[in-house]
Structures are given as structure tokens and as C-alpha cells.
DOFI-903188 format. One line per 4 residues: their letters; for each residue x, y, z of C-alpha. Coordinates in steps of 0.02 Angstrom, whole numbers. Example, Ala and Ser with C-alpha at 12.3 -4.5 7.8 and 13.67 -1.06 7.14 Angstrom:
BEGIN
as> 615 -225 390 ~ 684 -53 357 .
//
This chain:
BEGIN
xxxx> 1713 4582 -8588 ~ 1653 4685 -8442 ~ 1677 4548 -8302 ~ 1867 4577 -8415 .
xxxx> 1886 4752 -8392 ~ 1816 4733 -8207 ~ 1947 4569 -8137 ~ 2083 4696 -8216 .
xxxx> 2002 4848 -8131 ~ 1996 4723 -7976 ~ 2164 4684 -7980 ~ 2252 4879 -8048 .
xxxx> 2145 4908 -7867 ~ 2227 4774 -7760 ~ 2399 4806 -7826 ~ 2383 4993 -7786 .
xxxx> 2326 4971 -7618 ~ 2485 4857 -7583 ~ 2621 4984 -7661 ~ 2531 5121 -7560 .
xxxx> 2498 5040 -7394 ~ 2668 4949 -7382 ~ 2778 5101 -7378 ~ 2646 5208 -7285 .
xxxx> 2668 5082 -7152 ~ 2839 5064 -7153 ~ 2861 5260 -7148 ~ 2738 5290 -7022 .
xxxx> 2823 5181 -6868 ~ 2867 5279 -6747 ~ 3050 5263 -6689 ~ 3172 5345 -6563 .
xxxx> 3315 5447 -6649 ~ 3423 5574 -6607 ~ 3484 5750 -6705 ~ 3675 5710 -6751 .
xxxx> 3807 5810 -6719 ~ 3784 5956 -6807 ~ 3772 6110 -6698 ~ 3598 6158 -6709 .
xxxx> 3469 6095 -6851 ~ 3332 6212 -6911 ~ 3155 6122 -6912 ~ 3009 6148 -7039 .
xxxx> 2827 6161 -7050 ~ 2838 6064 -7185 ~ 2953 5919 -7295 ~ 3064 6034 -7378 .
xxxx> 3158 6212 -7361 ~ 2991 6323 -7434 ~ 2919 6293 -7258 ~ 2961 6406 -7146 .
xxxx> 3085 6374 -7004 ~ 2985 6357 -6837 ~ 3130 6308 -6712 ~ 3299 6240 -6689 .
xxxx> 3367 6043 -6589 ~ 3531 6044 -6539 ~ 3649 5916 -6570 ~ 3596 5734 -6465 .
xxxx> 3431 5795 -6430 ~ 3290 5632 -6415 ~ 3169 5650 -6534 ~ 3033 5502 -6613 .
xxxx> 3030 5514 -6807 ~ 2863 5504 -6857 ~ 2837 5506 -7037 ~ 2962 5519 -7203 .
xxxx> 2936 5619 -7370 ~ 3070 5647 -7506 ~ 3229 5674 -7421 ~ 3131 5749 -7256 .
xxxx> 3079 5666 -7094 ~ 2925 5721 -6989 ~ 2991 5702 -6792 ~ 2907 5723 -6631 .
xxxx> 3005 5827 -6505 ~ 2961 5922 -6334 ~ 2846 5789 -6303 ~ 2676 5837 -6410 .
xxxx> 2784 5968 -6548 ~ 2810 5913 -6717 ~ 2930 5974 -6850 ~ 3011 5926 -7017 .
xxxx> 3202 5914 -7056 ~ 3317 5823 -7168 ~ 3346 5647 -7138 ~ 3534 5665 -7145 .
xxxx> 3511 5758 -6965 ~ 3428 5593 -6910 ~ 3545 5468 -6831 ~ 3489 5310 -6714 .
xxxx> 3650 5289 -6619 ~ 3638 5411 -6457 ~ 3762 5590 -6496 ~ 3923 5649 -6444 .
xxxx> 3833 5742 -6314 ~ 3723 5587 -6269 ~ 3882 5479 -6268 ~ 3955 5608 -6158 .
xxxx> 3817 5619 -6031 ~ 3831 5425 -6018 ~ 3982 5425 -6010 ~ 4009 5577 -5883 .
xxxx> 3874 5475 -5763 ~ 3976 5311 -5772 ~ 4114 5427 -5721 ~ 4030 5481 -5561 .
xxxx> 3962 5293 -5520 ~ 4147 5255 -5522 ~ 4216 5380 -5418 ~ 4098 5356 -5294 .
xxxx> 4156 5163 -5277 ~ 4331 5233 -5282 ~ 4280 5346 -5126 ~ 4218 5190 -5059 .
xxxx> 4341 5091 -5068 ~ 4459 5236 -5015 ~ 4363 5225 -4861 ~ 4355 5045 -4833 .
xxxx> 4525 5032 -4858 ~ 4571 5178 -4738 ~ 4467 5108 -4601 ~ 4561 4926 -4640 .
xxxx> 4707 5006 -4615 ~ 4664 5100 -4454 ~ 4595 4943 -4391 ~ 4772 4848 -4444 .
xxxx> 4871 5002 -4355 ~ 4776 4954 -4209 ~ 4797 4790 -4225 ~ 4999 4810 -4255 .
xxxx> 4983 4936 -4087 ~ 4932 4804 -3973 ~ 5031 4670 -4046 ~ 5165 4758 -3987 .
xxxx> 5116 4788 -3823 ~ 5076 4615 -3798 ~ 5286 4584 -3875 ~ 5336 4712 -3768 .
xxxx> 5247 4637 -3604 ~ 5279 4461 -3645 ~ 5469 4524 -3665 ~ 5455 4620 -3480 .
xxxx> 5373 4430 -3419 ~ 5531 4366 -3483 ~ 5652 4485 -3418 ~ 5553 4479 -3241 .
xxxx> 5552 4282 -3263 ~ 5757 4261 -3269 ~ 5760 4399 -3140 ~ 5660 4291 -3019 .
xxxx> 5752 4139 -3055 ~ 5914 4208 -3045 ~ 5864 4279 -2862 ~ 5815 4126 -2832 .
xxxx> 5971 4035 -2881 ~ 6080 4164 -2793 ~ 5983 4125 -2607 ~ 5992 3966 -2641 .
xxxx> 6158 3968 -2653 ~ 6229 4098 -2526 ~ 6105 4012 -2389 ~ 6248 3890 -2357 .
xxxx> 6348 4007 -2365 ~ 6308 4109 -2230 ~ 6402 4086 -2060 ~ 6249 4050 -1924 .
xxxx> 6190 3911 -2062 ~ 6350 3825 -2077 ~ 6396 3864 -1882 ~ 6226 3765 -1836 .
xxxx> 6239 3634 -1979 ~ 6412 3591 -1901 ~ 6355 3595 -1717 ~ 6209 3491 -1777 .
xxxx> 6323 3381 -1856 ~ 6442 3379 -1696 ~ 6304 3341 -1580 ~ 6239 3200 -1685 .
xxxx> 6401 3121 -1700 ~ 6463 3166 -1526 ~ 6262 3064 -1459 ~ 6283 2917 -1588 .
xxxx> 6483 2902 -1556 ~ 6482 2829 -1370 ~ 6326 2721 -1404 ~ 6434 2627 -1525 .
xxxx> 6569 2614 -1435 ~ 6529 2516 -1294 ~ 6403 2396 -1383 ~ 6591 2356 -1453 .
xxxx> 6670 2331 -1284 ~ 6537 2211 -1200 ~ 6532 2125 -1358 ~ 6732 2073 -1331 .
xxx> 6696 2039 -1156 ~ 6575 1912 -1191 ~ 6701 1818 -1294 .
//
């Protein structure tokens, strides 16, 4: 009967031990949360509202809760301070004013690139002005080549052409002419003659 009353003892023991140590465990992991959005939250010495008040969080502040009792959660804030409040302050999604923060910094990473690209693009498009500037010049001589070019060859054309034209030229090209024929003329001529003669 007494080896009994002591397996029972044994066991009452055992079973204790696990309904005790399995929600102290649980309760006692530490894990980051954050105060929700209600303006400012009034912290405890203690798990409930006879403990008196020793500070305030704010709305989004970080805090690690510790420990929970009844409808109260022990937290760990200002890096080594603890407090109680009610776990209905407790929330493990970041606050409005965490959300804002983010979202405020996100803001600033983008309008930085924006300035960037601003810039990038302005000095693309100064580069392109450029660019477009001596393109134009380059049209603009190539057109004065052009312009110069027919000028030339029409100079040309015109000498060409008024060369024979002018009197000395065609006075010698005539004389030349004369004197070639007049030279040539009485060398064929008698070649004729003595060729009769002979027959």
C-alpha cells in the first residue's frame, strides 16, 4: 500500500511539474513587441492596476515582453528598465509611428535616386545639346563645302569656256591654223605636179 500511495505521489509530482514548467516556459521567452497605438500607456510595478504607475511608452515604442500574468505583461524597455502593462497595449506588428518612420526613410532613399537620376539625366541631356551643337556645325560646314564646291566648278566651267572666247586665243589659233595650212599647202601641191609629169 505505501509503494501505492508513493507511485501516485510519484506521479501527482511529475504531472505538476509538467503543467507548471510548460507555461512558465512558454511565458518566459523573451520576444520583441511594440506599445500599439494608443497615445501613451501607463506602466506598473506590478501585474495589475494596485501597483503604482512608474512611467509612461508612447505609442510604437520597441520594447521585449518578458514575462505574462493574468491579463498583464512584464516588458523590458530603455534597455535594462522593466515595467508591467496590459497585454492589449502589446502588439508584434511595428506602430503607426514605426510604419511611418519606415516608411518616411524609404521616402528619402527614393528621392535621393530621383535627384540622381535628375542629374544623370540633365548631364545626358547637356551632353546630347552638345552633341546636336556640333552636328550642326559639321551640316552647316559640309553645306559651305558644298556651296564652295559648285562655286569652284562653275568658275571653272566659265574659263573654260570664255578661254576660246577671247580674241588673242582665237587670233593665234587661226594664225596657227593659217601658217600650218599655208607650210603643208605648197608641199602638196607640187608632189602633184611632178607626179603628172612623170606620166
Amino acid at each position: 500500500m505505501f509503494s501505492l500511495f508513493r507511485s501516485s505521489v510519484r506521479r501527482l509530482f511529475l504531472l505538476s511539474l509538467l503543467v507548471f514548467f510548460i507555461p512558465a516556459h512558454s511565458q518566459t521567452e523573451q520576444t520583441s513587441a511594440y506599445i500599439n497605438d494608443a497615445l501613451v500607456v501607463y506602466l506598473h510595478s506590478g501585474p495589475g492596476n494596485q501597483f503604482r504607475i512608474v512611467g509612461t511608452l508612447a505609442a510604437g515604442t520597441e520594447v521585449i515582453r518578458l514575462n505574462e500574468e493574468n491579463d498583464y505583461a512584464q516588458i523590458q524597455y530603455d534597455t535594462n528598465k522593466t515595467a508591467w502593462l496590459p497585454k492589449e497595449h502589446l502588439t508584434f506588428t511595428p506602430g503607426l509611428r514605426a510604419q511611418l518612420s519606415l516608411l518616411q526613410t524609404t521616402l528619402t532613399e527614393q528621392n535621393a535616386k530621383i535627384l540622381e537620376l535628375e542629374q544623370a539625366n540633365n548631364q545626358y541631356q547637356a551632353d546630347l545639346n552638345l552633341l546636336s551643337q556640333e552636328r550642326d556645325k559639321i551640316q552647316e560646314e559640309l553645306t559651305q563645302s558644298k556651296r564652295q564646291n559648285e562655286r569652284l566648278s562653275t568658275e571653272i566651267s566659265e574659263t573654260q569656256a570664255s578661254f576660246w572666247q577671247q580674241p588673242m586665243v582665237l587670233g593665234g589659233a587661226i594664225l596657227l591654223f593659217g601658217l600650218l595650212f599655208g607650210l603643208l599647202l605648197p608641199k602638196l601641191i607640187p608632189q602633184r605636179r611632178n607626179s603628172e609629169r612623170w606620166m
